[in-house]
C-alpha positions in Angstrom: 0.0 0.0 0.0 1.3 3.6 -1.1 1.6 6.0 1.7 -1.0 8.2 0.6 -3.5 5.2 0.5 -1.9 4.8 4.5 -2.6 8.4 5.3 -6.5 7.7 4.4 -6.7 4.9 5.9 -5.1 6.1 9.5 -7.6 8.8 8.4 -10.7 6.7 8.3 -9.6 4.7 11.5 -9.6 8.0 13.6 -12.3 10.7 11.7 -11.5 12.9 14.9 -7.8 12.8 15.1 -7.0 15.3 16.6 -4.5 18.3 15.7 -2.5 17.6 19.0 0.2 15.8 18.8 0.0 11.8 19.8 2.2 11.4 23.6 5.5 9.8 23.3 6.8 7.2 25.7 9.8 5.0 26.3 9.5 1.1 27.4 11.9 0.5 30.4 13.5 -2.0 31.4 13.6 -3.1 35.3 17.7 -4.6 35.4 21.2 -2.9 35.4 23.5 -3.6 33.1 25.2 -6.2 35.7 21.6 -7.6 35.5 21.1 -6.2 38.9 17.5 -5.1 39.7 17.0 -1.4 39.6 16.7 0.4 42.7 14.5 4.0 42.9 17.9 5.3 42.7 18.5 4.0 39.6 14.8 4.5 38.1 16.1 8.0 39.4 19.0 8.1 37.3 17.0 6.6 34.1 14.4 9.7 34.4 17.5 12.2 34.4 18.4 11.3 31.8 15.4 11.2 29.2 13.8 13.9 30.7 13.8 16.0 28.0 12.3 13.9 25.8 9.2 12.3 27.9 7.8 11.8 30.9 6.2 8.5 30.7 7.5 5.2 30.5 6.2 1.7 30.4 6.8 -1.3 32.0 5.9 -5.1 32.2 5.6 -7.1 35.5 4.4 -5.0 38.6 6.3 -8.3 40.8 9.7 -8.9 39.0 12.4 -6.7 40.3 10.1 -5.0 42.4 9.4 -3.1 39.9 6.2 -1.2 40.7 7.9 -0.7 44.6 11.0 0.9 43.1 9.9 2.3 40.1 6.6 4.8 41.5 8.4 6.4 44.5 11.2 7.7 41.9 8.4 8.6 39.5 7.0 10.6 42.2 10.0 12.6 43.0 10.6 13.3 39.1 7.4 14.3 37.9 7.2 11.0 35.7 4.2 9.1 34.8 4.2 5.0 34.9 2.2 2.5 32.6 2.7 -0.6 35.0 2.6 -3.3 33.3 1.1 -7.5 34.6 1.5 -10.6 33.3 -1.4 -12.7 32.6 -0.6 -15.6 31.0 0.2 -17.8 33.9 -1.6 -17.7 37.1 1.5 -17.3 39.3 2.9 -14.6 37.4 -1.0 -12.6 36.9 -1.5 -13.6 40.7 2.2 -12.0 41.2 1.6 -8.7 39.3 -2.2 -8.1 40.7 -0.8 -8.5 44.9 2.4 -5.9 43.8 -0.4 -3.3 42.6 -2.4 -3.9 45.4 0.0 -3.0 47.6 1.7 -0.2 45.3 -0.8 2.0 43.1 -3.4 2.9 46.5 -2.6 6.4 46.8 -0.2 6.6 44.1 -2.7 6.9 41.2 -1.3 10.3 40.0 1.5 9.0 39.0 0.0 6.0 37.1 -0.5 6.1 33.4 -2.0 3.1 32.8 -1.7 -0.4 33.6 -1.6 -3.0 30.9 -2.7 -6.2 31.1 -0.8 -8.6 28.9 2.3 -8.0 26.4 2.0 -10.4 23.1 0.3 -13.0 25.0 -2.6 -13.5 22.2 0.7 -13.0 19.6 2.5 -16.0 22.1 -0.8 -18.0 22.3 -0.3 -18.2 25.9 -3.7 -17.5 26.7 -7.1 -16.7 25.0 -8.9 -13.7 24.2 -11.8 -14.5 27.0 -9.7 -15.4 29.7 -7.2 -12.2 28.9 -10.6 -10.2 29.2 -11.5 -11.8 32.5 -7.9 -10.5 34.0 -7.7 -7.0 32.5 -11.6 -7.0 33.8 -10.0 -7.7 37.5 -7.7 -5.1 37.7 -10.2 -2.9 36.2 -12.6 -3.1 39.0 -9.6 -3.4 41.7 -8.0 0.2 40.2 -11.7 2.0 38.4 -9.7 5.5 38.6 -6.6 3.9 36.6 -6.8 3.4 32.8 -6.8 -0.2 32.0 -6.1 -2.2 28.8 -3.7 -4.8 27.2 -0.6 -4.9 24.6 -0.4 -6.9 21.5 1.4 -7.3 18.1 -0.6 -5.4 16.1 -1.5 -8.3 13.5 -4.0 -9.8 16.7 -6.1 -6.6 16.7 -5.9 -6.7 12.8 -7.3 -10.4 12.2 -9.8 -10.5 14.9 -7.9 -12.4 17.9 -8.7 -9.9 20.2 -12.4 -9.1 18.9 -13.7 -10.1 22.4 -11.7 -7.8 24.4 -12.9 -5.2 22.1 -16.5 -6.4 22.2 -15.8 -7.0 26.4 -15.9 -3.3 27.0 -12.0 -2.5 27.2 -10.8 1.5 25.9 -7.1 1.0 25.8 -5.4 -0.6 23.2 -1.5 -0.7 22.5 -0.1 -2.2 19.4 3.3 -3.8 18.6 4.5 -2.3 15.2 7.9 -3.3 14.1 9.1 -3.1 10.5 12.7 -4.4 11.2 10.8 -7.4 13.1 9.2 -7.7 9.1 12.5 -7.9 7.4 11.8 -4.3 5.7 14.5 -2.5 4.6 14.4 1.4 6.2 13.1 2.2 2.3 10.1 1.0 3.4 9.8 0.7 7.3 7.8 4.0 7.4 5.0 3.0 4.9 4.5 -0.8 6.8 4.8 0.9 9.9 1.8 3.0 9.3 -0.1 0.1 7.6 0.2 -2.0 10.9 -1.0 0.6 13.2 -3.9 1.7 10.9 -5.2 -1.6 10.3 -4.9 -2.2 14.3 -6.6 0.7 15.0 -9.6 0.3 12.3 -10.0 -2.8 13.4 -10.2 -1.8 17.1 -12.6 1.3 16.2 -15.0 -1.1 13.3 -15.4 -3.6 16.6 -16.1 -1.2 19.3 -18.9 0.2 17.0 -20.7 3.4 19.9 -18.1 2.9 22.2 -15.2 3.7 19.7 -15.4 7.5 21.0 -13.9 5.9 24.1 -11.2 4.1 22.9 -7.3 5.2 23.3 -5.2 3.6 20.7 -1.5 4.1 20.8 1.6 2.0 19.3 2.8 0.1 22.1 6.4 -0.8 20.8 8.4 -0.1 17.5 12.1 0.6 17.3 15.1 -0.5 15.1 18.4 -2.0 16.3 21.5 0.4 16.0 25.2 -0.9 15.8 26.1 -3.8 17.3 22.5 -5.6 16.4 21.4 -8.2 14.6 20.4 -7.8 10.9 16.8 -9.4 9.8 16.6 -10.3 6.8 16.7 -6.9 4.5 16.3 -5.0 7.6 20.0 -4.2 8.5 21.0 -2.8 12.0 22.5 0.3 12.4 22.9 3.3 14.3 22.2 5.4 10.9 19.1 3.1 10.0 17.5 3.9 13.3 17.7 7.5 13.6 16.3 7.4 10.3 13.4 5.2 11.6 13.3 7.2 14.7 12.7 10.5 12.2 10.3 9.5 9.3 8.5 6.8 11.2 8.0 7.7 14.8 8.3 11.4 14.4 5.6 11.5 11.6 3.4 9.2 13.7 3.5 11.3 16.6 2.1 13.8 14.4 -1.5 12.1 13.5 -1.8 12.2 16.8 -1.2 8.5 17.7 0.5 7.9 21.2 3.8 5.6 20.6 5.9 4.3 23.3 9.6 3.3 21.6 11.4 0.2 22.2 13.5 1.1 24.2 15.0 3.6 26.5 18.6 2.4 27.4 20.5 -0.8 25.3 20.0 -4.1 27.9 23.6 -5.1 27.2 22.8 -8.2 30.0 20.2 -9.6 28.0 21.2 -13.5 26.2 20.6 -13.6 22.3 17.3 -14.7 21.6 17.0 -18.3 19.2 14.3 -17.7 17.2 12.0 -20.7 15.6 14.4 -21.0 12.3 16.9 -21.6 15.1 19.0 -18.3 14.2 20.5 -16.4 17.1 19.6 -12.4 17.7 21.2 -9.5 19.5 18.7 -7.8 21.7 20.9 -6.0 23.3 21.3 -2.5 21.1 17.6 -1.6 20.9 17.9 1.8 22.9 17.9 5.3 22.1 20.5 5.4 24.8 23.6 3.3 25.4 23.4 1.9 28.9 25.3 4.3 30.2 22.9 6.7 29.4 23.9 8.6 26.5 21.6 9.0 23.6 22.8 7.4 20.7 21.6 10.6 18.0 19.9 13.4 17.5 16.2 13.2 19.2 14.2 15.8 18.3 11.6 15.7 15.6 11.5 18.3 13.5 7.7 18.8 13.9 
């Protein structure tokens, strides 16, 4: 598809979008690069140094690392906003996540974005669309002055998969966008980049029918390895490849309107190389717009 035929289409997904510019966000991870578990000092440290380009990040387990214990009392004392984040697919781990907001969000709701329910987990087939609904449903009524929703790969919302969370009720919707993940070369990461978020979010609005003046949509991950990563395919890692991501992609996103949160915020240079199912290793460990000692990796601003 052309990007004009893209621009209509985001168009007709979103008839009010509005002129405002869509909120960025950074994903953040919860470990050191020793693979030590961050301490509010170092959450403290992380929002120091991306202050000026956001105040919100996102996260994934509530439990692991204490994350939601460490992470709010520093977002408190740096003005940031936190999208906490649970994992549903497994009863320990949902069970886990739900007791750490319990005892962590009461009285900290101002400084709570969001809280997502799931990551991929419809994309993993680790659980079904009903009994994903059911969780997201129990944090909903545990936290009613929190928004609530889930994070998948933006081909679920697309095809249907997650039709019965739409249907269920549920307003806030983050999908997974990534071109490299596509094999795309950066020729064309821009225009599949908007054709997966405006078929999610069609989707998303077509479903919801009345109550799709209530939804939030947003991109919940894109990004593009820089030196040191893994290539995919024709989508070749570099530093140069993902500022230029970073500016036509991102940047011009931001600009319909559409909230994006950027995978990621500093390279997790303790992270393994993940086997994939052809069996091929990959570096995950250059994915951030900082190096993980904190400096940003290019230019950040977008020119809009």
């Amino acid at each position: 598809m052309r990007v004009a035929g893209l621009v209509t289409l985001l168009a007709a997904a979103a008839p009010a979008l509005a002129a405002n510019k869509g909120t960025f966000g950074l994903a953040l991870g919860n470990e050191n690069p020793d693979a030590t578990c961050k301490s509010v000092e170092d959450y403290k440290k992380d929002f120091d140094a991306i202050k000026h380009l956001t105040t919100i990040v996102r996260t994934y387990s509530a439990s692991n690392c204490d994350t939601a214990k460490n992470i709010i009392p520093a977002a408190k004392t740096k003005g940031f906003k936190v999208a906490l984040g649970v994992w549903p697919d497994y009863d320990e781990s949902f069970n886990q996540d739900f007791d750490a907001l319990k005892k962590t969000v009461p009285g900290n709701e101002d400084v709570i974005h969001a809280i997502t329910v799931g990551s991929e987990c419809l994309y993993r087939g680790d659980i079904d669309a009903a009994k994903l609904l059911k969780r997201i449903n129990q944090v909903k009524d545990e936290f009613p002055d929190v928004m609530v929703g889930t994070v998948d790969s933006w081909n679920k919302f697309a095809d249907g998969t997650a039709d019965p969370i739409i249907q269920g009720g549920v307003t806030y919707f983050l999908a997974n966008g990534f071109a490299y993940w596509q094999g795309q070369e950066i020729s064309n990461a821009t225009a599949t980049y908007f054709d997966d978020m405006a078929q999610a979010k069609a989707r998303i609005e077509q479903v919801a029918g009345d109550n799709a003046k209530n939804i939030r949509f947003g991109n919940g991950e894109t990004g593009w390895p820089t030196d040191g990563g893994s290539d995919y395919g024709a989508a070749k890692a570099s530093t140069k490849s993902a500022e230029k991501y970073y500016k036509n992609a991102v940047c011009a996103l931001l600009t319909w309107g559409v909230d994006v949160f950027y995978f990621e915020a500093f390279d997790e240079t303790w992270k393994p190389d993940s086997v994939g199912d052809n069996g091929e290793a990959k570096d995950e460990k250059h994915w951030g717009l900082f190096t993980d000692k904190r400096v940003a990796k290019f230019d950040l601003a977008c020119s809009n």
